[in-house]
C-alpha positions as CSV (number, residue, x, y, z in Angstrom):
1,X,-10.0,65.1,77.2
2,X,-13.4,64.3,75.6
3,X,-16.5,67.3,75.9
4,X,-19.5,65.9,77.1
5,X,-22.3,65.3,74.6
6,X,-24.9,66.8,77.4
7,X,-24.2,68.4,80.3
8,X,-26.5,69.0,83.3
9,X,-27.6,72.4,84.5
10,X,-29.2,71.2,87.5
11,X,-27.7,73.4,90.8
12,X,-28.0,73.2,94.1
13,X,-27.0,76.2,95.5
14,X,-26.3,76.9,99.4
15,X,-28.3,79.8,100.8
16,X,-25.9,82.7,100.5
17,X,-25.0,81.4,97.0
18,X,-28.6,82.1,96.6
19,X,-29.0,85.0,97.8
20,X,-25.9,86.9,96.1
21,X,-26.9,85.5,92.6
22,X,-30.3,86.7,93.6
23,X,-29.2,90.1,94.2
24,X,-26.6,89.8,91.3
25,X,-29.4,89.0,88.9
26,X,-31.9,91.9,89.8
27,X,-29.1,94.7,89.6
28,X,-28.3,93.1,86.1
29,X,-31.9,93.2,85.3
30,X,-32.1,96.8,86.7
31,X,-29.7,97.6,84.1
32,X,-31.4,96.3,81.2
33,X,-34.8,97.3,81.6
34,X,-35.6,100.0,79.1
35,X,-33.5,99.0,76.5
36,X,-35.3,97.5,73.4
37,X,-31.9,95.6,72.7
38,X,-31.0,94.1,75.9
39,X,-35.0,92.5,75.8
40,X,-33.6,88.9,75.2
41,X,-31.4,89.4,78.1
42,X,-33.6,90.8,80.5
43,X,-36.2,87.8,79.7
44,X,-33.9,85.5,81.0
45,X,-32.3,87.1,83.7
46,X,-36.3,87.1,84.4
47,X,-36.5,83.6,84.5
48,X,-33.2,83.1,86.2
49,X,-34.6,85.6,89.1
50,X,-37.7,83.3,89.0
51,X,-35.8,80.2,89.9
52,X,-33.5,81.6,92.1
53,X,-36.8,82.9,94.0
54,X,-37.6,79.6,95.1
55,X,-36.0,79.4,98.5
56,X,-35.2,75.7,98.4
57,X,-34.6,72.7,96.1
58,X,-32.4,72.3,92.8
59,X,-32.4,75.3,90.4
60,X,-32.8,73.7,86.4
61,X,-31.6,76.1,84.2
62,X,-31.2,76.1,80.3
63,X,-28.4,76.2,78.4
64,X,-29.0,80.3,77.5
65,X,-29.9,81.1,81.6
66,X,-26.5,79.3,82.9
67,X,-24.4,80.9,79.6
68,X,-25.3,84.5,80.3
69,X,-24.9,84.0,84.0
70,X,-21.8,82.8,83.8
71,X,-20.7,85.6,81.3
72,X,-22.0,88.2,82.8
73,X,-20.1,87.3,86.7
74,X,-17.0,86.2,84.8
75,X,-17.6,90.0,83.3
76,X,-18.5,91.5,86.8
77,X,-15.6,89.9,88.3
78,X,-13.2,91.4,85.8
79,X,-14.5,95.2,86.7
80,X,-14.4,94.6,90.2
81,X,-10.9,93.4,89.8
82,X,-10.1,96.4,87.3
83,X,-11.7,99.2,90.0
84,X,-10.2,97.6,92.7
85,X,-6.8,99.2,91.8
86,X,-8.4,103.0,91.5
87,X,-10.5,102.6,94.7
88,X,-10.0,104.0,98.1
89,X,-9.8,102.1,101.5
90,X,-13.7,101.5,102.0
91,X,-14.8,100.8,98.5
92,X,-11.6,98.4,98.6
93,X,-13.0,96.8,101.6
94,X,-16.5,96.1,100.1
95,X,-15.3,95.2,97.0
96,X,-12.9,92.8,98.0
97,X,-15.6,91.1,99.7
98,X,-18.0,90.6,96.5
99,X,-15.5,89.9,94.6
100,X,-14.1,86.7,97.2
101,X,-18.1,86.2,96.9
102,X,-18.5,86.1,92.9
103,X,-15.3,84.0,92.3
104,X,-16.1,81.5,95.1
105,X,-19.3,80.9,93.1
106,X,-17.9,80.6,89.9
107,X,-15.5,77.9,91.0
108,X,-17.9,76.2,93.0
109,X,-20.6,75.7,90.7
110,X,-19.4,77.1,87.1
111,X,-15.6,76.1,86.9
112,X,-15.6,74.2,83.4
């Protein structure tokens, strides 16, 4: 199979997409804020918050916005899956449930 020369990071997201990437990207950028390293990082989880702020229409992002996205779920995902085996019944429950969330977005829009 052949890689594509350019590929398009155009998305059209449905609304509760949306929203949970929107929340995803704000507790990522809470995390980041105050450390002098993580600056590129929070910059564009900035900008990503910035288009995902826009309630309707495509969302363009660049090739960094889309990579550390993308990184940073498939990352999520694996400590949700990894603290899903320690937790109790309740934090089970609400895990389970972002983590259906997260992986239902990352094979909707960002399977590759």
């Amino acid at each position: 199979m052949k890689k594509q020369l350019f590929q398009n990071y155009n998305f059209t997201f449905e609304k509760n997409d949306r929203k949970a990437l929107l929340t995803f990207s704000k507790q990522a950028l809470k995390q980041m804020v105050g450390q002098d390293e993580m600056y590129n990082e929070a910059r564009i989880f900035n900008s990503i918050i910035e288009k995902l702020s826009i309630p309707t229409g495509e969302v363009k992002f660049t090739k960094d916005e889309k990579t550390r996205l993308v990184f940073n779920l498939k990352e999520n995902v694996k400590h949700f899956q990894k603290e899903l085996t320690k937790a109790k019944f309740i934090k089970k429950w609400l895990m389970k449930s972002a983590l259906k969330n997260y992986n239902g977005i990352l094979q909707k829009y960002f399977n590759e």
